[in-house]
C-alpha positions as CSV (number, residue, x, y, z in Angstrom):
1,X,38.4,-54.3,-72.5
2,X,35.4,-55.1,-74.6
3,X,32.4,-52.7,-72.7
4,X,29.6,-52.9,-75.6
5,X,26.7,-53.8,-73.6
6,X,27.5,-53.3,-70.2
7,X,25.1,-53.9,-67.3
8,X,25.0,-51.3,-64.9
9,X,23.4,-49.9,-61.6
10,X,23.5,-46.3,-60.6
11,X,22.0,-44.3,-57.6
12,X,20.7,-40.8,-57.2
13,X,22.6,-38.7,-54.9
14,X,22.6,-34.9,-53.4
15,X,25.2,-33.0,-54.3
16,X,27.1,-30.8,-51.9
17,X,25.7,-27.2,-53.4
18,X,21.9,-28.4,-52.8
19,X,23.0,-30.2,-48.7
20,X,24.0,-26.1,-48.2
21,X,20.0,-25.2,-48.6
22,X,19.2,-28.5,-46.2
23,X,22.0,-29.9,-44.5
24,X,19.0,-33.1,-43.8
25,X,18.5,-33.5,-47.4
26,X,18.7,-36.7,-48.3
27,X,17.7,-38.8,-51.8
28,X,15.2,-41.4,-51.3
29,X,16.1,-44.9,-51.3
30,X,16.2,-45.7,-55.7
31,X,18.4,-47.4,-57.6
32,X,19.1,-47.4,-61.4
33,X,19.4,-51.0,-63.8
34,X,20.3,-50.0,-67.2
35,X,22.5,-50.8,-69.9
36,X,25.2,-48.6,-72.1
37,X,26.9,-49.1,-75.1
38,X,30.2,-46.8,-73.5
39,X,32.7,-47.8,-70.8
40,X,30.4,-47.0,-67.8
41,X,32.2,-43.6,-66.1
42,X,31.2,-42.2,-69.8
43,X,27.8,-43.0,-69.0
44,X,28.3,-41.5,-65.6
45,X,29.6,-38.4,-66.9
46,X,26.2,-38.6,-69.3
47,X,24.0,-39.0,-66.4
48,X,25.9,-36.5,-64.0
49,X,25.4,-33.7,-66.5
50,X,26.4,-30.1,-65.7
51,X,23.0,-28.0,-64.7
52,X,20.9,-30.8,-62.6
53,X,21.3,-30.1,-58.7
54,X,21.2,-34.3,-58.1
55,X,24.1,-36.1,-59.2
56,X,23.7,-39.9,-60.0
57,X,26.7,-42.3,-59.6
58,X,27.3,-45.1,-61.0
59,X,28.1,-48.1,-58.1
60,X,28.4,-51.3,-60.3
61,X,29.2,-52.3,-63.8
62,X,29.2,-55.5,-65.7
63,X,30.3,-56.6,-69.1
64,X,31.4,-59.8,-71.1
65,X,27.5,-61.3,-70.7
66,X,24.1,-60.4,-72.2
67,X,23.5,-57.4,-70.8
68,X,20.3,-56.3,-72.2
69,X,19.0,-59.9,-71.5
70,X,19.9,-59.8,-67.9
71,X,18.6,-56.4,-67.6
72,X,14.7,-57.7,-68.5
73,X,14.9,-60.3,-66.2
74,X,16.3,-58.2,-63.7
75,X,13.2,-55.5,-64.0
76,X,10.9,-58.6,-64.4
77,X,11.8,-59.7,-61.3
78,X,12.0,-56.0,-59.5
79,X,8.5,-55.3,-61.0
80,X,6.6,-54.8,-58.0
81,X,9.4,-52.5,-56.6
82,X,9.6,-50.5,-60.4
83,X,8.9,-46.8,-59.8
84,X,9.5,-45.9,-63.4
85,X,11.2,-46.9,-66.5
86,X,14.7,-48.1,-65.4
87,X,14.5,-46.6,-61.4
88,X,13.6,-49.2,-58.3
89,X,12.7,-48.5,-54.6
90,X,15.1,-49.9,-52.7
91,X,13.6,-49.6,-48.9
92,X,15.8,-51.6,-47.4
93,X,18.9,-50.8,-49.2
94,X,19.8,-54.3,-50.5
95,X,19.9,-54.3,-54.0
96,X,23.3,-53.7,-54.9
97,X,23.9,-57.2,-53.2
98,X,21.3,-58.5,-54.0
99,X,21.9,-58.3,-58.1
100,X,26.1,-58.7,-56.8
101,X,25.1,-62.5,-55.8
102,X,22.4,-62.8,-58.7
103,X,25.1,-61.8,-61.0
104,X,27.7,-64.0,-59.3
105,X,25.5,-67.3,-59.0
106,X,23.4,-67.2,-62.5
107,X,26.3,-65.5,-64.6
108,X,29.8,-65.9,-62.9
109,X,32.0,-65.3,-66.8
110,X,30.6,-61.7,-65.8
111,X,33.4,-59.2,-65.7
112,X,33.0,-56.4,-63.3
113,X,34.5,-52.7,-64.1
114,X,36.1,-50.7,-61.6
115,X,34.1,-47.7,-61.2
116,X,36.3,-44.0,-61.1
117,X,33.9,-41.2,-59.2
118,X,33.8,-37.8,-60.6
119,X,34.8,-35.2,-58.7
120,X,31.5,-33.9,-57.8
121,X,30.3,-37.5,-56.6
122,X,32.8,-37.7,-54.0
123,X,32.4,-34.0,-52.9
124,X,28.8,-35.1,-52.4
125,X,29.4,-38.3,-50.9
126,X,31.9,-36.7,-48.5
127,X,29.5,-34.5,-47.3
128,X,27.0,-37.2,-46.2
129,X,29.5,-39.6,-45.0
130,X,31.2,-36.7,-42.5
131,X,27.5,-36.0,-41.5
132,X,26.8,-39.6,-40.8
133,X,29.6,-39.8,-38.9
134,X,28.9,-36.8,-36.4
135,X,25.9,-38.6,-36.2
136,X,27.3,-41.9,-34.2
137,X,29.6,-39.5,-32.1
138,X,26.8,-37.3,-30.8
139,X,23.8,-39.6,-31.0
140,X,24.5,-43.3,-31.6
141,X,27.8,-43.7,-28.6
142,X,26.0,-42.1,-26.1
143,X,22.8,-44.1,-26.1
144,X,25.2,-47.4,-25.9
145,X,26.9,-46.0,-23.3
146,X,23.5,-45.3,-21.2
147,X,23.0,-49.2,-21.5
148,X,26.5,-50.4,-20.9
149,X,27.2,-51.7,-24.0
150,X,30.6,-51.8,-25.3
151,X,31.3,-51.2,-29.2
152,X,33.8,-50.3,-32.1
153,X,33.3,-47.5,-34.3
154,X,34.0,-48.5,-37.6
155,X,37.0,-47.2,-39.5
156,X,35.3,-45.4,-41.7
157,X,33.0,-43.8,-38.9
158,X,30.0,-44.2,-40.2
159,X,28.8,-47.0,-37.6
160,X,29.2,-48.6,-34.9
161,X,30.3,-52.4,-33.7
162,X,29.2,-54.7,-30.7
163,X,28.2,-57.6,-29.2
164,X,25.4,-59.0,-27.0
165,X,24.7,-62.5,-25.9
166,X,25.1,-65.0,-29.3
167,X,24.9,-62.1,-31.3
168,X,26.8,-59.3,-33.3
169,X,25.5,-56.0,-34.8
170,X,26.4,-53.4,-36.8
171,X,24.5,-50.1,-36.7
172,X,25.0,-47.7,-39.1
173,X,23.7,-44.5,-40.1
174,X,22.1,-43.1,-42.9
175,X,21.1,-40.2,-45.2
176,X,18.1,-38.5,-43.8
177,X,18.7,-39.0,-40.2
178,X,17.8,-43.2,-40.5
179,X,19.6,-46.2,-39.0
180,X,19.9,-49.7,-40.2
181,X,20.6,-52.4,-37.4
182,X,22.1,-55.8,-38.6
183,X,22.5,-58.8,-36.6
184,X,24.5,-61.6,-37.0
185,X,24.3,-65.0,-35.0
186,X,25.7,-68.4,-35.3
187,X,23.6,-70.0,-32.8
188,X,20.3,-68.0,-33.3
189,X,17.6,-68.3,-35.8
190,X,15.9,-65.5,-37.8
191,X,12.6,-66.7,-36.0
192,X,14.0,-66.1,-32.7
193,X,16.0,-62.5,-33.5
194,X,12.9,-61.2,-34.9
195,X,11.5,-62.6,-31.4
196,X,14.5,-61.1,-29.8
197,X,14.4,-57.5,-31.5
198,X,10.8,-55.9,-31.4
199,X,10.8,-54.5,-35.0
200,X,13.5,-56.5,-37.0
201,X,12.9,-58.4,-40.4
202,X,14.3,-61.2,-42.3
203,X,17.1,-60.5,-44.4
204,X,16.9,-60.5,-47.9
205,X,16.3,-63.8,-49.8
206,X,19.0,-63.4,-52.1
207,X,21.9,-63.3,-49.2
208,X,23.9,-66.6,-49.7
209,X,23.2,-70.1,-47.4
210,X,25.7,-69.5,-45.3
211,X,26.0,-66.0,-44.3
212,X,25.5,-65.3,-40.4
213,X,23.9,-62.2,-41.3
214,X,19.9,-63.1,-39.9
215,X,17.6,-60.2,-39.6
216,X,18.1,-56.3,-39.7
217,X,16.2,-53.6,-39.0
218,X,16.2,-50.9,-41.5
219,X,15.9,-47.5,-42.5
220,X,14.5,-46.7,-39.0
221,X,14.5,-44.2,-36.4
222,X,17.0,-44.0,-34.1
223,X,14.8,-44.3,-31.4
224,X,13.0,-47.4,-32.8
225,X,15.9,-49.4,-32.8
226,X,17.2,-48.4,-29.5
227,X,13.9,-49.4,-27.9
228,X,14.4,-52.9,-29.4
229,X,18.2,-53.1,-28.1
230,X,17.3,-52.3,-24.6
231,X,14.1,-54.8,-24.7
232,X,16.3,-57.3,-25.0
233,X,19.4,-55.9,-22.7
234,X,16.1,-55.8,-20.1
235,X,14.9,-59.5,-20.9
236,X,18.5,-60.9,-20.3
237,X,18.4,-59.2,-16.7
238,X,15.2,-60.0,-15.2
């Protein structure tokens, strides 16, 4: 496969040996657009290094397009969310979908390239995901179980599934002790979940026309978004 000039984003991550100093730690939200001339787990290799205590993975490639084009007008359009150089807040955790559907929509002869972790990546990510998972057992269940709420946990464990009235959630937990609550409705507008849920947000204007997906809360306290849940669950049963 042809990978000169690939399109790639990457995000920093802890790595296990630095989570033993602060088992809390966690990387802010930031996400990394760039471009490489080498197949894309090179460049991950490159950017992993050997010394550095943070470990950056790379989550999505591209090639087959005009990479370096698509990367300007990606940071033109990121500007106001630029930290520096090639490196974006991403506060609500949506950019990996939302350049996905860009990519998708504006350039669909894009080919995407599977994405190997290295070792230490998945040692890392391991660590967080078992710690995010403890984290639904011990706080997340019995909080839903206080308001008589059924739910799924998720097969990967790292959130939880349920229902209430016209609409469906998924809470999920993660790094740094945050939760991010998504709802789903076919019946309810964004206007009247944000009404619904003291606290919640449109979703992001790049998810496609007819995704169900309405509002979220994100990046929240646990506590926050619990108080909105059970102003609801109260409304419905006065």
């Amino acid at each position: 496969m042809n990978t000169q000039n690939t399109l790639y984003i990457a995000e920093p991550i802890f790595s296990e040996k630095l989570q033993k100093f602060d088992s809390d730690s966690s990387f802010p939200p930031v996400k990394k657009i760039g471009i490489t001339t080498d197949h894309p787990e090179k460049r991950e290799r490159e950017l992993l290094g050997t010394i550095s205590p943070v470990k950056i993975a790379i989550v999505k490639a591209w090639t087959g397009v005009d990479a370096r084009k698509i990367e300007s007008m990606l940071h033109t359009i990121l500007d106001n969310t630029k930290l520096d150089g090639e490196y974006f807040w991403d506060g609500n955790e949506t950019l990996i979908d939302a350049v996905s559907e860009f990519i998708a929509l504006y350039h669909p002869e894009a080919q995407e390239i599977a994405i190997s972790d290295d070792t230490d990546v998945i040692a890392a990510t391991e660590a967080v995901q078992k710690k995010n998972s403890q984290r639904i057992y011990t706080e997340v269940v019995p909080k839903l179980k206080a308001l008589s709420i059924q739910h799924n946990i998720t097969k990967n464990g790292k959130g939880v599934r349920f229902r209430l009235s016209d609409y469906s959630f998924h809470l999920g937990s993660k790094t740094g002790g945050r939760y991010t609550l998504t709802i789903w409705s076919k019946s309810k507008s964004t206007e009247q979940a944000i009404l619904d849920f003291p606290g919640a947000q449109e979703c992001s204007a790049t998810s496609t026309d007819d995704s169900t997906r309405i509002a979220r809360i994100p990046m929240s306290k646990l506590e926050t978004i619990m108080d909105s849940i059970t102003h609801f669950v109260e409304s419905k049963n006065t």
